[in-house]
Backbone as ProteinMPNN parsed JSONL, in Angstrom:
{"seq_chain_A": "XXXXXXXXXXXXXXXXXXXXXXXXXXXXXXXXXXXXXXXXXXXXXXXXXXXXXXXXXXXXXXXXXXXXXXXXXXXXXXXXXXXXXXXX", "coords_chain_A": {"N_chain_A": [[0.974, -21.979, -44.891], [-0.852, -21.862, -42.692], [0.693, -19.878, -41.229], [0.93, -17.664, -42.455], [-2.108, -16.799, -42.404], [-2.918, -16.652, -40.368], [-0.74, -14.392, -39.983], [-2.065, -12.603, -41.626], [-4.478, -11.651, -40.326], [-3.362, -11.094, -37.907], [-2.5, -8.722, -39.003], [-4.436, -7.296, -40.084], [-6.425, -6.91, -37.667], [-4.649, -5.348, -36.662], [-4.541, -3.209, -38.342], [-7.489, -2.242, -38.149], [-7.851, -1.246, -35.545], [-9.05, 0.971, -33.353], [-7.604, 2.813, -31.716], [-5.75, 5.666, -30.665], [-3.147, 7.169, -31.712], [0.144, 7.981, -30.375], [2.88, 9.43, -28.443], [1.724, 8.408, -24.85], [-0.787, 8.003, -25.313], [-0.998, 5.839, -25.228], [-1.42, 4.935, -21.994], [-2.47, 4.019, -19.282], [-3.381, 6.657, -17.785], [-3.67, 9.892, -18.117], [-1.211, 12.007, -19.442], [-1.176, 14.729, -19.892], [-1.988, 16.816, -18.729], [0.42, 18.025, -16.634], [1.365, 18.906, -13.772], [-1.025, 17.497, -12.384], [-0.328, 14.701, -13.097], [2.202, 14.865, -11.952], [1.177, 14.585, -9.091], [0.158, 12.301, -9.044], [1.898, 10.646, -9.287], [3.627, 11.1, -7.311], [1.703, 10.653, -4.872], [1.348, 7.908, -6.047], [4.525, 6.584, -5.985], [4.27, 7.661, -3.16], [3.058, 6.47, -1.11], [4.27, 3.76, -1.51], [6.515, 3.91, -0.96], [6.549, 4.647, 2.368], [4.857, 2.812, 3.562], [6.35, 0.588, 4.417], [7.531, 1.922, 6.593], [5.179, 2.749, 7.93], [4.627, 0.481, 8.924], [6.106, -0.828, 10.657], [6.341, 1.314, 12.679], [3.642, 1.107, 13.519], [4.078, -1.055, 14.424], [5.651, -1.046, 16.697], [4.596, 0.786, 18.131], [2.069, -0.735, 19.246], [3.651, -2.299, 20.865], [4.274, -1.307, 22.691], [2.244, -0.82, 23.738], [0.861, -3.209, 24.538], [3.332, -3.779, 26.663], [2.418, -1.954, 28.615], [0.387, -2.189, 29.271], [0.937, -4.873, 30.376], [2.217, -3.948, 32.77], [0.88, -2.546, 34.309], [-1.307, -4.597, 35.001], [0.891, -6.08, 36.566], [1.168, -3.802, 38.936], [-0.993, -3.837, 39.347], [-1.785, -6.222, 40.329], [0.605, -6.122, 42.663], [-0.51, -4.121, 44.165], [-3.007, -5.687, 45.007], [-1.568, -7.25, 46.653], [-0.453, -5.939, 48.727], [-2.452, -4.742, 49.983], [-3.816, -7.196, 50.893], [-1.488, -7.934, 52.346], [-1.85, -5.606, 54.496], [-4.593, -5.789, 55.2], [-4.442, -8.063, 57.028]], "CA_chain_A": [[-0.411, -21.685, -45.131], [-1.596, -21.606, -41.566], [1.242, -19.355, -41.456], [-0.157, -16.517, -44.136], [-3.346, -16.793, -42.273], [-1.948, -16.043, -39.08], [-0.158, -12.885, -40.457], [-3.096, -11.732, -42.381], [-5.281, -11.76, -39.042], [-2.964, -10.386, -36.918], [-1.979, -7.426, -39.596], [-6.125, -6.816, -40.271], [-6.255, -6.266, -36.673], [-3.944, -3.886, -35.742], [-5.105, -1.981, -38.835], [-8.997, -2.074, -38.244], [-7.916, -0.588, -34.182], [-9.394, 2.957, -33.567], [-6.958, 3.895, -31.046], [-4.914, 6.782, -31.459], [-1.504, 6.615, -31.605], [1.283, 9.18, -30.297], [3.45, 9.507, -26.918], [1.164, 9.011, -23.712], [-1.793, 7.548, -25.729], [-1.291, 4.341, -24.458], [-1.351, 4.742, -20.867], [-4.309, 4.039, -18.388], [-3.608, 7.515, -17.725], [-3.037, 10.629, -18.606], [0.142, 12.671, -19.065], [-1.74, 16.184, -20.485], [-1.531, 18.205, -17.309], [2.404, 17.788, -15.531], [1.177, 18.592, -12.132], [-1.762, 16.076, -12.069], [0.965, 13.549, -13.436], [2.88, 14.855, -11.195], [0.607, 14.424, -7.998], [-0.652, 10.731, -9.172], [3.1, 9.928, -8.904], [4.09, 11.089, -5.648], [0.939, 9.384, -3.994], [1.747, 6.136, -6.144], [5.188, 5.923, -5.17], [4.741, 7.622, -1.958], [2.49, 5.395, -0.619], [4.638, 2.649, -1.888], [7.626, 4.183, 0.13], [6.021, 5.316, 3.102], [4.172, 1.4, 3.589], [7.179, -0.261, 5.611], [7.944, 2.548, 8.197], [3.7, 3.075, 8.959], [3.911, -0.816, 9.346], [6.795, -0.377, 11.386], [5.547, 2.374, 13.348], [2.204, 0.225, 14.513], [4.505, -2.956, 15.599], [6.749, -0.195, 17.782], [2.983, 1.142, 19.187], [1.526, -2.134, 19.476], [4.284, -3.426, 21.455], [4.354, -0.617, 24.186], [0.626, -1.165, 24.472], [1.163, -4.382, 25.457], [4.02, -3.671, 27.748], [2.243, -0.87, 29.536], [-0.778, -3.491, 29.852], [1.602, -5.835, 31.542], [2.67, -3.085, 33.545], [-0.62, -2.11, 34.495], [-1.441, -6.0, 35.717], [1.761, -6.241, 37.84], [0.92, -2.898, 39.75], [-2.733, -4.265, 40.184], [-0.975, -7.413, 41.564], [1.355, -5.721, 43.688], [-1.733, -3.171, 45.045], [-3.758, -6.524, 45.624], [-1.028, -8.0, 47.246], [-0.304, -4.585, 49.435], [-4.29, -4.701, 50.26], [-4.223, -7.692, 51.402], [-0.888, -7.554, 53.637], [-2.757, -4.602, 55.147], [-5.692, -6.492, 56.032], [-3.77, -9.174, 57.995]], "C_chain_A": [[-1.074, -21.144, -43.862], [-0.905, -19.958, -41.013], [1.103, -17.779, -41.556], [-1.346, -16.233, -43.313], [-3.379, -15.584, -40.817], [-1.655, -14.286, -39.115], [-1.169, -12.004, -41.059], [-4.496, -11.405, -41.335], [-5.083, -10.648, -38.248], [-2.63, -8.553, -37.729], [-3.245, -6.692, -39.957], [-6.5, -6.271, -39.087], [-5.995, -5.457, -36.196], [-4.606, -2.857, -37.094], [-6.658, -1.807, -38.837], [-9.021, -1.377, -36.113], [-7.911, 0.467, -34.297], [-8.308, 3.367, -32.679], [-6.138, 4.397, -31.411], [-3.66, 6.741, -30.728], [-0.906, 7.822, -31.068], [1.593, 8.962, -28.66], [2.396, 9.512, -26.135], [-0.491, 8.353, -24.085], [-2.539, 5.748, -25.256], [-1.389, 3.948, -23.183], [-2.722, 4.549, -20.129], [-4.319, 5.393, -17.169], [-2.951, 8.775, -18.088], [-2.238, 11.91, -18.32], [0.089, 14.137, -19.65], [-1.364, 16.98, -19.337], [-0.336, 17.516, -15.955], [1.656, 17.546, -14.09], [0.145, 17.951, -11.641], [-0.491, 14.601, -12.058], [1.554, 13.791, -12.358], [2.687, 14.299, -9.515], [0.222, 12.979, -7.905], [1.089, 10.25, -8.907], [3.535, 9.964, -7.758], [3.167, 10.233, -5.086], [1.169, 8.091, -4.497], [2.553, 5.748, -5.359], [5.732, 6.502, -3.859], [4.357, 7.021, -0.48], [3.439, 4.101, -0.452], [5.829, 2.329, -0.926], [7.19, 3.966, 1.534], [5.505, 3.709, 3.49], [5.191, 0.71, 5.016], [7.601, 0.574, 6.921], [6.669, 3.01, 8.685], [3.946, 1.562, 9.956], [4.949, -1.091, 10.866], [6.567, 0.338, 12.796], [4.372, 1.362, 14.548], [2.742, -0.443, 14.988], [4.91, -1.769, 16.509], [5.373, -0.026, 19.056], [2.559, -0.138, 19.821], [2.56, -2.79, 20.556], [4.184, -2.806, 23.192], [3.111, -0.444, 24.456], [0.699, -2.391, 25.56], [1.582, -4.589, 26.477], [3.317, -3.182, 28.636], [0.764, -1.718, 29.89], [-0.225, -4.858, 31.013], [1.933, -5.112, 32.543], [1.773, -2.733, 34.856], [-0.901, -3.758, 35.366], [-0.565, -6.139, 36.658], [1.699, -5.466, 39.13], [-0.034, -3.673, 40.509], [-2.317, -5.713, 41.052], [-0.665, -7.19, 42.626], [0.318, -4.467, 44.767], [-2.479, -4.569, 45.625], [-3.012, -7.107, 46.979], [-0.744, -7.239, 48.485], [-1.533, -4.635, 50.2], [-3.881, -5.983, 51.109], [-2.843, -8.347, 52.589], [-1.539, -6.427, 54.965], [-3.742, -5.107, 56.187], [-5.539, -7.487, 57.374], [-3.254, -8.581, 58.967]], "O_chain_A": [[-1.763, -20.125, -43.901], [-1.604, -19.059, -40.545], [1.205, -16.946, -40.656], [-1.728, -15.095, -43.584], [-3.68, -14.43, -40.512], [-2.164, -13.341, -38.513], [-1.094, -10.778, -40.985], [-5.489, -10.88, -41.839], [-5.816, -9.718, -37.911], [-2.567, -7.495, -37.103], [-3.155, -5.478, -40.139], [-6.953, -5.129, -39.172], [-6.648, -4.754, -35.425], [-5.131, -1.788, -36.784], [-7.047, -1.07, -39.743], [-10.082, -1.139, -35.536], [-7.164, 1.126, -35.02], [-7.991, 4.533, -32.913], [-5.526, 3.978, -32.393], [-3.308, 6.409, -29.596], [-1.539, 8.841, -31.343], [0.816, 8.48, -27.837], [1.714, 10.516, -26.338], [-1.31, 8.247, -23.172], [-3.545, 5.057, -25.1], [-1.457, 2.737, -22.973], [-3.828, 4.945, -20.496], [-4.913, 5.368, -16.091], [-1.75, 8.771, -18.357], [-2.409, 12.681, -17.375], [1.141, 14.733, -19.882], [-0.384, 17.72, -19.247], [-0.388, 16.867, -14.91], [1.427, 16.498, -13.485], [0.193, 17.721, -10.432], [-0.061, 13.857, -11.176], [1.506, 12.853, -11.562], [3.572, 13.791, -8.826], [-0.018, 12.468, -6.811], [1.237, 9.296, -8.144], [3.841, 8.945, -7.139], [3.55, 9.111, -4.755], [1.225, 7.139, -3.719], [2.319, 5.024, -4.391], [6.838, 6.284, -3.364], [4.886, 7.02, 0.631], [3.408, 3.451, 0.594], [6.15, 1.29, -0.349], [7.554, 2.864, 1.945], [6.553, 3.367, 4.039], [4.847, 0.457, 6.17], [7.924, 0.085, 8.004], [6.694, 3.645, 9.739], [3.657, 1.409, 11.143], [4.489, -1.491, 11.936], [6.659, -0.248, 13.874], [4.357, 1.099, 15.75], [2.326, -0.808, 16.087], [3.989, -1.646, 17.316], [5.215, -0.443, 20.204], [2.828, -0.391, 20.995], [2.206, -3.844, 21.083], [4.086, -3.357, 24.288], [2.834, 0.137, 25.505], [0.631, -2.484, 26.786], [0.993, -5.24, 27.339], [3.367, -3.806, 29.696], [0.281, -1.633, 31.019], [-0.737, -5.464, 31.954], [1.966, -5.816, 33.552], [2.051, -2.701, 36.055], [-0.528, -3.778, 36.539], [-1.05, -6.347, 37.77], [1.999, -5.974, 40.211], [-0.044, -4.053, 41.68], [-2.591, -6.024, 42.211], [-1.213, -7.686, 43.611], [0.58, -4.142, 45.925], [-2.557, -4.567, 46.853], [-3.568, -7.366, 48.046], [-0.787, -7.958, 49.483], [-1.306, -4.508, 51.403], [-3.557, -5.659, 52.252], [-3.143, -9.096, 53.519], [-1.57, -6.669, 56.172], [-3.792, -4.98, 57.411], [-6.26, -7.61, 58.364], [-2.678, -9.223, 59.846]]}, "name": "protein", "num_of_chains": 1, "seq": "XXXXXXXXXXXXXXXXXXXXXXXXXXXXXXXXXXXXXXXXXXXXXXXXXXXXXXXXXXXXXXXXXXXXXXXXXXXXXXXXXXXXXXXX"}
């Protein structure tokens, strides 16, 4: 019974839905013009690609910042330390 009810719900449903049916109709976008399609795909998955060797990329940068900041401090050390042999 509950059954029947069920089925007669769910089958009223799908036939009282306006949307229109056929290949491509169901997507949350659309597949009418190729080389739009075509362009929304490369940036999807070339973004998607492309993600681990930017992130990549910044640690590599990021690291020889750093270095060349330590680099930079040891000089200024070794100039202070130069300076003030000098002075003596």
């Amino acid at each position: 019974m509950l059954g029947q009810a069920v089925r007669r719900f769910a089958t009223s449903a799908v036939r009282s839905s306006h949307y229109s049916e056929g290949p491509g109709k169901n997507l949350p976008f659309s597949v009418e013009n190729k080389w739009r399609l075509l362009g929304m795909m490369v940036v999807f998955f070339g973004s998607g690609f492309a993600f681990p060797f930017i992130v990549v990329r910044h640690q590599i940068l990021k690291k020889r910042v750093e270095e060349g900041g330590e680099k930079e401090q040891r000089r200024s050390g070794q100039e202070a330390t130069t300076n003030h042999q000098t002075q003596n």
